[in-house]
DOGU-731122 format. One record per residue: residue number from 1; residue in one letter; x negated, y negated, z of N, C-alpha, C in turn. Coordinates in nm, 4 decimals. Each point is the difference from the previous one (the first is absolute). Layout:
N
{nr: NUM, rest: A, npx: X, npy: Y, npz: Z, capx: X, capy: Y, capz: Z, cpx: X, cpy: Y, cpz: Z}
...
***
This chain:
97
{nr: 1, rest: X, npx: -7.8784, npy: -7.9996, npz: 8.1554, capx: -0.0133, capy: -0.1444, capz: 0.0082, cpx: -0.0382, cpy: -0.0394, cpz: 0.1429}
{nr: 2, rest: X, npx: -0.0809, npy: -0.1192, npz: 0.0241, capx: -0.0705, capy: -0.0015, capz: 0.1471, cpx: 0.0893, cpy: -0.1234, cpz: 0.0229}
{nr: 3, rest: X, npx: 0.0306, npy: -0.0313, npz: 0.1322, capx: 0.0988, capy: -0.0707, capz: 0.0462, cpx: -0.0467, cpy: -0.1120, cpz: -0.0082}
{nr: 4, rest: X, npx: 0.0618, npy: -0.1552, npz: 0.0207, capx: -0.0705, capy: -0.1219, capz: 0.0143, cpx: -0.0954, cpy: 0.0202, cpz: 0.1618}
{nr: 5, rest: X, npx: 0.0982, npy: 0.0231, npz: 0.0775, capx: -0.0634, capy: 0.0207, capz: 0.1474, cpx: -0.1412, cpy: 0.0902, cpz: 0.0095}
{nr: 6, rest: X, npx: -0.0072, npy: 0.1215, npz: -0.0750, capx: -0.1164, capy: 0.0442, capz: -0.0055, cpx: -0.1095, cpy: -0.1180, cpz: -0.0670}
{nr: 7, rest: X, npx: 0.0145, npy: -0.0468, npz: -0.0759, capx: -0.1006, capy: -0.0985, capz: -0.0718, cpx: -0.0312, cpy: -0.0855, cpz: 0.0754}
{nr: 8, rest: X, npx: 0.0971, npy: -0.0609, npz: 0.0639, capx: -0.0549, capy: -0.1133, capz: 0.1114, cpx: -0.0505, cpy: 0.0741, cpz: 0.1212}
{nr: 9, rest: X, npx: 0.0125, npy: 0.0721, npz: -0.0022, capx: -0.0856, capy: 0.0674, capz: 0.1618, cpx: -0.1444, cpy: 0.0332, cpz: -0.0596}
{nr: 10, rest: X, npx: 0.0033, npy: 0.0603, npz: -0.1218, capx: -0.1172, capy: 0.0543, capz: -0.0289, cpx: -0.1331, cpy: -0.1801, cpz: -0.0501}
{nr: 11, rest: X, npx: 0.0803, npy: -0.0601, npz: -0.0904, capx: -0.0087, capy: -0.1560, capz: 0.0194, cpx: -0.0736, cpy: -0.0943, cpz: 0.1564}
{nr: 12, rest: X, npx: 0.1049, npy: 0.0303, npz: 0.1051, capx: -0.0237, capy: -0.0619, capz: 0.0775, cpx: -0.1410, cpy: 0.0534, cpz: 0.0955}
{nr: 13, rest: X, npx: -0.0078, npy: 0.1499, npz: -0.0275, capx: -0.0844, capy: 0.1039, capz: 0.0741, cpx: -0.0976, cpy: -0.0101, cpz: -0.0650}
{nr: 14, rest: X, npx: -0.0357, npy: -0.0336, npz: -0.1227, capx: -0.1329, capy: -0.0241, capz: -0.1159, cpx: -0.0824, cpy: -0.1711, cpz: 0.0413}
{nr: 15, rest: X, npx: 0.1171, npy: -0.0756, npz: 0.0420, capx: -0.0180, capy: -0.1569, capz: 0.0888, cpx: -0.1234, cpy: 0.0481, cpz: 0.1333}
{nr: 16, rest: X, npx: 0.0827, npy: 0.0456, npz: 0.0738, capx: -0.0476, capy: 0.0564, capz: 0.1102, cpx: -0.1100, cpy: 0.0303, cpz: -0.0271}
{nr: 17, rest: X, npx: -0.0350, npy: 0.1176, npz: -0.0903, capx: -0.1434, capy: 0.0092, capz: -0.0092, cpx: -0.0866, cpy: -0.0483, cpz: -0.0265}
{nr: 18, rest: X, npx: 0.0251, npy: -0.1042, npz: -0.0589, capx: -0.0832, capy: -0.0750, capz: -0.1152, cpx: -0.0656, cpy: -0.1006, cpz: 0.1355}
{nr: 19, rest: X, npx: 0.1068, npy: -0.0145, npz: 0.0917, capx: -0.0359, capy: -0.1311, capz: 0.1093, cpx: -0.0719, cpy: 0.0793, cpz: 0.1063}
{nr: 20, rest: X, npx: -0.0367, npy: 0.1676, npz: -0.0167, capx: -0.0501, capy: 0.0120, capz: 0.1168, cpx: -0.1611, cpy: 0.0060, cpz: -0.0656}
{nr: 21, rest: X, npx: 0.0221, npy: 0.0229, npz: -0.1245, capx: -0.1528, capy: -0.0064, capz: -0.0795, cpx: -0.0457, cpy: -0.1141, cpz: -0.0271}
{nr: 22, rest: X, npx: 0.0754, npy: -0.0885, npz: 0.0162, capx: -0.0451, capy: -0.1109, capz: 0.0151, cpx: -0.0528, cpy: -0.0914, cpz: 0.1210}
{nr: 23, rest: X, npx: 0.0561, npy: 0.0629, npz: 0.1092, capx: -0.0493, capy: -0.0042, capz: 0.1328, cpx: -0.0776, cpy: 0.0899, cpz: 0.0392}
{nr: 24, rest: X, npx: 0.0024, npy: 0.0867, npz: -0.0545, capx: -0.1636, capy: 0.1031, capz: 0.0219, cpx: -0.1295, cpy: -0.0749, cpz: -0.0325}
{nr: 25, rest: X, npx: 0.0420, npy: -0.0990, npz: -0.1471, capx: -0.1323, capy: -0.0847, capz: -0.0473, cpx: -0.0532, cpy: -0.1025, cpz: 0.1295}
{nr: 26, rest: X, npx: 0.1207, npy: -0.0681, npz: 0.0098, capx: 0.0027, capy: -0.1409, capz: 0.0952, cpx: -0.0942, cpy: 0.0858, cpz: 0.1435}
{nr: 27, rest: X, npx: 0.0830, npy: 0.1094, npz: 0.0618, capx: -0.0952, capy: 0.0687, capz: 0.1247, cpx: -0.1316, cpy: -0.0271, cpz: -0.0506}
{nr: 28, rest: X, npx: -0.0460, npy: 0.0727, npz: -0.0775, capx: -0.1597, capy: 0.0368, capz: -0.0621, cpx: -0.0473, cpy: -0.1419, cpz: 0.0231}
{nr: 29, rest: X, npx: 0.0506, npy: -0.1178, npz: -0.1016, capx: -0.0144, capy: -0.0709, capz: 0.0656, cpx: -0.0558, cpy: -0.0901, cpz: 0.1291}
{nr: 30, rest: X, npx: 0.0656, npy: 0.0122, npz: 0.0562, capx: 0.0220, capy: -0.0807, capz: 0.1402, cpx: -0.0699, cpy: 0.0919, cpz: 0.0841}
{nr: 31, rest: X, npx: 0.0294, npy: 0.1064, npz: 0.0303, capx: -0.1513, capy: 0.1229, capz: 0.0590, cpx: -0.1273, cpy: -0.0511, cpz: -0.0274}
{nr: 32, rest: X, npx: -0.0237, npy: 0.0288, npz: -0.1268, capx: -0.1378, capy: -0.0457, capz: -0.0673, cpx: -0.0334, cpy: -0.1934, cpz: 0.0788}
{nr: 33, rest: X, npx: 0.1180, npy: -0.0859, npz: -0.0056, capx: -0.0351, capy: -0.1019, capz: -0.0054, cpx: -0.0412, cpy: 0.0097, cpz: 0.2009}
{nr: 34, rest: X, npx: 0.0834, npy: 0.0466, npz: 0.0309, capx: 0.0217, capy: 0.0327, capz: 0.2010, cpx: -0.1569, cpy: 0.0415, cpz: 0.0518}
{nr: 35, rest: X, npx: -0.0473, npy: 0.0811, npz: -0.0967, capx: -0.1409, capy: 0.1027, capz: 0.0144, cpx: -0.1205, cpy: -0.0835, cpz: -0.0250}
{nr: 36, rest: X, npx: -0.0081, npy: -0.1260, npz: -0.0794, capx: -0.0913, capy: -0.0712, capz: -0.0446, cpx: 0.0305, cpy: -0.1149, cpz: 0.1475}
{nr: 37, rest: X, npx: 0.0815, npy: -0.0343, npz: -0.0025, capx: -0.0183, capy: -0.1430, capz: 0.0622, cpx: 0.1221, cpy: 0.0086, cpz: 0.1776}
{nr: 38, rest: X, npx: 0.0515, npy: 0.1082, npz: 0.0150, capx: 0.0373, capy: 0.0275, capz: 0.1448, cpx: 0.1096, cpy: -0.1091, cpz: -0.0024}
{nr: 39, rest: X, npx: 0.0840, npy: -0.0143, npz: -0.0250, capx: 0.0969, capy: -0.1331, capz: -0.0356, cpx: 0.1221, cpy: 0.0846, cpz: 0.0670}
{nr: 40, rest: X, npx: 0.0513, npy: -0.0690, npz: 0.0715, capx: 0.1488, capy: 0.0014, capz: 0.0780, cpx: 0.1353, cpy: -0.0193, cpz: -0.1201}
{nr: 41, rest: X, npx: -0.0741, npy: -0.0674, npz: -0.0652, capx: 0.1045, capy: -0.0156, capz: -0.1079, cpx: 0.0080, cpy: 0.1300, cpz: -0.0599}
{nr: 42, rest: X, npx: -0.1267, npy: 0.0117, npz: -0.0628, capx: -0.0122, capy: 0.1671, capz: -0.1314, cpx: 0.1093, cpy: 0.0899, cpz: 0.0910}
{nr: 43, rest: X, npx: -0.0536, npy: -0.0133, npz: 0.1049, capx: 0.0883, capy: 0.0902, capz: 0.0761, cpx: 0.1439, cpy: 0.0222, cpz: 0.0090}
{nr: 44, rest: X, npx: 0.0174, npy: -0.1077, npz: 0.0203, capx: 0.1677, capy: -0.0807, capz: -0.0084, cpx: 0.0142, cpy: 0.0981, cpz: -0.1567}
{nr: 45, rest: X, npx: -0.0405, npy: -0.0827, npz: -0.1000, capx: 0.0292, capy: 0.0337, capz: -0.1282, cpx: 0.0143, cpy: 0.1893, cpz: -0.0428}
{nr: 46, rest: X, npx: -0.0946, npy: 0.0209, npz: 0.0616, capx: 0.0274, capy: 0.1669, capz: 0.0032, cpx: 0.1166, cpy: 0.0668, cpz: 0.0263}
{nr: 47, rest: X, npx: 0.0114, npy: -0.0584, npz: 0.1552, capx: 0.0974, capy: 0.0926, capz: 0.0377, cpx: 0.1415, cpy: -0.0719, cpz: -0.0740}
{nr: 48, rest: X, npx: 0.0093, npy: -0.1012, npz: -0.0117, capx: 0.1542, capy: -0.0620, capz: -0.0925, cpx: -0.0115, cpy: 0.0803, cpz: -0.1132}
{nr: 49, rest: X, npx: -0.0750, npy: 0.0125, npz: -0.0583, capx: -0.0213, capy: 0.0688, capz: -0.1458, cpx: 0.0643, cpy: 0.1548, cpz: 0.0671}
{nr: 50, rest: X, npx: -0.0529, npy: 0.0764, npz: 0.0893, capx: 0.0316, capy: 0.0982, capz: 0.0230, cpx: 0.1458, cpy: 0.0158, cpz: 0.0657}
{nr: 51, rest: X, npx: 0.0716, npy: -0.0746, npz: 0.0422, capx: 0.1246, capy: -0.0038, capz: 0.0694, cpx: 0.1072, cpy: 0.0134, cpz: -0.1343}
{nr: 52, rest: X, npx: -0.0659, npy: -0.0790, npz: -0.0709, capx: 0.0634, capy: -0.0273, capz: -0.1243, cpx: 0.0115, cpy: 0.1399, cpz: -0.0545}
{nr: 53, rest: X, npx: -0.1127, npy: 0.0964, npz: -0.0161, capx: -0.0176, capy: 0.1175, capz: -0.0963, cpx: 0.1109, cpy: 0.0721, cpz: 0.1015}
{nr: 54, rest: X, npx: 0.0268, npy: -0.0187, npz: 0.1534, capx: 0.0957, capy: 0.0943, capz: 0.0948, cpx: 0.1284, cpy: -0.0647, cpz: -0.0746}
{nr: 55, rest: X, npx: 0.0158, npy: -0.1111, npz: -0.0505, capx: 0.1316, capy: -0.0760, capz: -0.0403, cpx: 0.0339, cpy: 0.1234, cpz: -0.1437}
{nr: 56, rest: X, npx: -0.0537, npy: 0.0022, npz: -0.0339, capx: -0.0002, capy: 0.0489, capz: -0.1397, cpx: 0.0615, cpy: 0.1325, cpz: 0.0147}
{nr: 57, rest: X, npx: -0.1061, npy: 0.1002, npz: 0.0493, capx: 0.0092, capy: 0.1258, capz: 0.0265, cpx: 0.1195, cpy: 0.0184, cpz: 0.0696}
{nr: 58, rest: X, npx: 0.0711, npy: -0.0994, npz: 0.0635, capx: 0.1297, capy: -0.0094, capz: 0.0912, cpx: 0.1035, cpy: -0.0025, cpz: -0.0840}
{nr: 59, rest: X, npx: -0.0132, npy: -0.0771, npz: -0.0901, capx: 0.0949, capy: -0.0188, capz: -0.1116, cpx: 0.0000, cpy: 0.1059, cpz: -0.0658}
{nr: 60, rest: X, npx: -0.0708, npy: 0.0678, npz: -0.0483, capx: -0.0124, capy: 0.1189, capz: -0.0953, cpx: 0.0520, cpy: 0.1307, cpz: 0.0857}
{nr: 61, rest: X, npx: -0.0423, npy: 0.0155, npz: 0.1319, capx: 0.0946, capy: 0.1073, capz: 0.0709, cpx: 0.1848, cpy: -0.0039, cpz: 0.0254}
{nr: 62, rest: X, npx: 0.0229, npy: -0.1569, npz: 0.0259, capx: 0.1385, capy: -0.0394, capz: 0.0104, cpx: 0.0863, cpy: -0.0208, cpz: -0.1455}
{nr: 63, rest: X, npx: -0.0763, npy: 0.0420, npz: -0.1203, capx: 0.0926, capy: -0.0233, capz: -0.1244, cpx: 0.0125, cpy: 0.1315, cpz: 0.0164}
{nr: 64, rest: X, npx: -0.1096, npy: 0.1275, npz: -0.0058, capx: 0.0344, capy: 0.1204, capz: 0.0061, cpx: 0.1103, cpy: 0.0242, cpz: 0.0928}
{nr: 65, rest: X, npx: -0.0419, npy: 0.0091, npz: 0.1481, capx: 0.0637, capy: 0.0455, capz: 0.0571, cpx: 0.1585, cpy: -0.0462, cpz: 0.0790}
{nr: 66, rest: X, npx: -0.0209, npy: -0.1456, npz: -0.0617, capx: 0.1880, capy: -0.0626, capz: 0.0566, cpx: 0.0628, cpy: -0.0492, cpz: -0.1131}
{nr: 67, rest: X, npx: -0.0729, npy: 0.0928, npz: -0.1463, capx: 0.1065, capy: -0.0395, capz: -0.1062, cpx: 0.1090, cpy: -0.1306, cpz: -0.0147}
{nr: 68, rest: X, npx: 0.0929, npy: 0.0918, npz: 0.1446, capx: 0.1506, capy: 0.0118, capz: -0.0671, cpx: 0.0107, cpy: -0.2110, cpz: 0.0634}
{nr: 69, rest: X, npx: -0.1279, npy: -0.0003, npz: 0.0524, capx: 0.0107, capy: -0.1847, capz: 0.1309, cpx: -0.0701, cpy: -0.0683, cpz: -0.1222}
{nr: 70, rest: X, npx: -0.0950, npy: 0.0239, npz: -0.0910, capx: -0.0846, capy: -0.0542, capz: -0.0618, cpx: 0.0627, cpy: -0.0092, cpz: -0.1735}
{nr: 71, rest: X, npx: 0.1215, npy: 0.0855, npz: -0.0482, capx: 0.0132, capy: 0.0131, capz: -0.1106, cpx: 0.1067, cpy: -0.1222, cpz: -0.0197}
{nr: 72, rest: X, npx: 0.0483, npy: -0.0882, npz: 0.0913, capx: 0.0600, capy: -0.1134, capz: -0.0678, cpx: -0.0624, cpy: -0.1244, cpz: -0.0369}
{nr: 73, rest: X, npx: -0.1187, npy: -0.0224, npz: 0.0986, capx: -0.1465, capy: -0.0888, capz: 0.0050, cpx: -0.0991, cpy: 0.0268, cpz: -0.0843}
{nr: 74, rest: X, npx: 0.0068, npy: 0.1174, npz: -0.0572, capx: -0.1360, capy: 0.0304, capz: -0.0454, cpx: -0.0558, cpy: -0.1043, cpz: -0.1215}
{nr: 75, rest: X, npx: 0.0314, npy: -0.0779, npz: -0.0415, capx: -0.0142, capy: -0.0586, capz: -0.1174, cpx: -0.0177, cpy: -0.1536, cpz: 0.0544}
{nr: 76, rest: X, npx: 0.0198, npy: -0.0424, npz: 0.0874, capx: -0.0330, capy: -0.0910, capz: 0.0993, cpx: -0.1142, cpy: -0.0119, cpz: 0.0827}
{nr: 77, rest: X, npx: -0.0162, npy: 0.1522, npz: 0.0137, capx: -0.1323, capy: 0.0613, capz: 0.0746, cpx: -0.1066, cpy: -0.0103, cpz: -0.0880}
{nr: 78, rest: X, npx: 0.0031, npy: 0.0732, npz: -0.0920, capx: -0.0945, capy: 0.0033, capz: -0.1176, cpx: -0.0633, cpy: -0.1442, cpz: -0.0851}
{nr: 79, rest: X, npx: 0.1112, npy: -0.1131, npz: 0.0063, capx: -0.0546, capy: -0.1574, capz: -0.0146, cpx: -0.0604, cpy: -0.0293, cpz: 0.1221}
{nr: 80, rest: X, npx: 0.0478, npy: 0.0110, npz: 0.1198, capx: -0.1229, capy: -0.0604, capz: 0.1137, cpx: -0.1267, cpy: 0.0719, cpz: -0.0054}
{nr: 81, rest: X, npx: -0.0221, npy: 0.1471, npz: -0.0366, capx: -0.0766, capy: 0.0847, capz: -0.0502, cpx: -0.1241, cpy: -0.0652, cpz: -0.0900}
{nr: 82, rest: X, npx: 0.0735, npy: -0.0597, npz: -0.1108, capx: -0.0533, capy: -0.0642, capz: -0.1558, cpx: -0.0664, cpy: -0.0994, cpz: 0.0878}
{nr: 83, rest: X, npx: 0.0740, npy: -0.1174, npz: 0.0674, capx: -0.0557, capy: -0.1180, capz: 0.0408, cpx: -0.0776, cpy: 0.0145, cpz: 0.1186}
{nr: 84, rest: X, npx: -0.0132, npy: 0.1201, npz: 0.0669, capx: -0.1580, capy: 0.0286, capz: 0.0670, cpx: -0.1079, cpy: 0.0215, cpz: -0.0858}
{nr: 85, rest: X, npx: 0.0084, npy: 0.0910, npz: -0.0685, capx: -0.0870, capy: 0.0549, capz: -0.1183, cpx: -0.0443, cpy: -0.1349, cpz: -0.0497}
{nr: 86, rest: X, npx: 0.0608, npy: -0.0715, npz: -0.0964, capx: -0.0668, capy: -0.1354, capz: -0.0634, cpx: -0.0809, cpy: -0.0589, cpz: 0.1324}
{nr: 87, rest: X, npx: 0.0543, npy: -0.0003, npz: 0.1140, capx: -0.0875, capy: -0.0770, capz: 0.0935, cpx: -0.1153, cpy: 0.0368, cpz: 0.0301}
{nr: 88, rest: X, npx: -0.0083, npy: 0.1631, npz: -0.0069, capx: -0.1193, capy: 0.0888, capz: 0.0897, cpx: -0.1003, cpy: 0.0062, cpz: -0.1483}
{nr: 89, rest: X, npx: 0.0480, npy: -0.0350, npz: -0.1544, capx: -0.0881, capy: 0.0095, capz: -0.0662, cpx: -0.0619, cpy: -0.1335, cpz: -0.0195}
{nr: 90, rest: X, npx: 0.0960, npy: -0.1236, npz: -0.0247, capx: -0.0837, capy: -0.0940, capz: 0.0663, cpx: -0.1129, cpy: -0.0390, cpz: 0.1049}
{nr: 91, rest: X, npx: 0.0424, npy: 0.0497, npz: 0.1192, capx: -0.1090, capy: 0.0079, capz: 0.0982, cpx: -0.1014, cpy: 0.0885, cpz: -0.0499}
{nr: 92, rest: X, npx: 0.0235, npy: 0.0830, npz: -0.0747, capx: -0.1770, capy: 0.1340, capz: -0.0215, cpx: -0.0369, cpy: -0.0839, cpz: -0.0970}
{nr: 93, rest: X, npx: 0.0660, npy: -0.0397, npz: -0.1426, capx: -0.0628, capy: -0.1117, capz: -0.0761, cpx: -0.0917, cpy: -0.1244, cpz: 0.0857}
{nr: 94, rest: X, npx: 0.0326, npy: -0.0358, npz: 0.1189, capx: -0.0834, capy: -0.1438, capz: 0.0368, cpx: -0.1063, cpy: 0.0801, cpz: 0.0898}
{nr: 95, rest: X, npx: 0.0304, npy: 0.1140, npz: 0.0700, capx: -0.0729, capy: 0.1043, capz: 0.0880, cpx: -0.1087, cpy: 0.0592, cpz: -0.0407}
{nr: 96, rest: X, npx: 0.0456, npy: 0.0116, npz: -0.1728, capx: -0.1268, capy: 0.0822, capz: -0.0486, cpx: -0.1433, cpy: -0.1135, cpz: -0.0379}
{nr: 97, rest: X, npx: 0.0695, npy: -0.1130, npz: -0.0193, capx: -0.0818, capy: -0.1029, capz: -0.1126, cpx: -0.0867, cpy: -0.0487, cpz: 0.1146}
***
């Protein structure tokens, strides 16, 4: 039988990814848009997009590796998780159109 705690890590770690593939789109993005028109902004927008993908990848090393700090939060973690995700797919929805 797999524990609740395994499910939400594996849960919260499936979040994570989903928001860094989703910020992989948004980069492509904003590169592409930086490369056409030299904009301070695109720029701006890049690298936030990319700080964000370091946010992520940060999170996904600290559930592994500090368990025992992260296993009373984790389910707390994983909703602020959710409510980036809806945001970052919102933004590629208005990004892409």
């Amino acid at each position: 039988m797999v524990s609740t705690d395994l499910v939400i890590l594996g849960a919260t770690t499936g979040v994570c990814l989903v928001n860094i593939g989703l910020l992989g789109g948004l980069m492509y993005i904003y590169h592409r848009g930086y490369s056409e028109l030299k904009s301070r902004f695109g720029l701006g927008l890049f690298v936030f997009a990319g700080l964000l993908v370091t946010q992520n990848l940060l999170y996904i090393y600290f559930y592994f590796a500090e368990w025992d700090a992260f296993s009373y939060v984790m389910q707390y973690v994983m909703l602020a998780n959710l409510v980036q995700t809806l945001g970052l797919a919102t933004l590629s929805w208005v990004s892409w159109r």
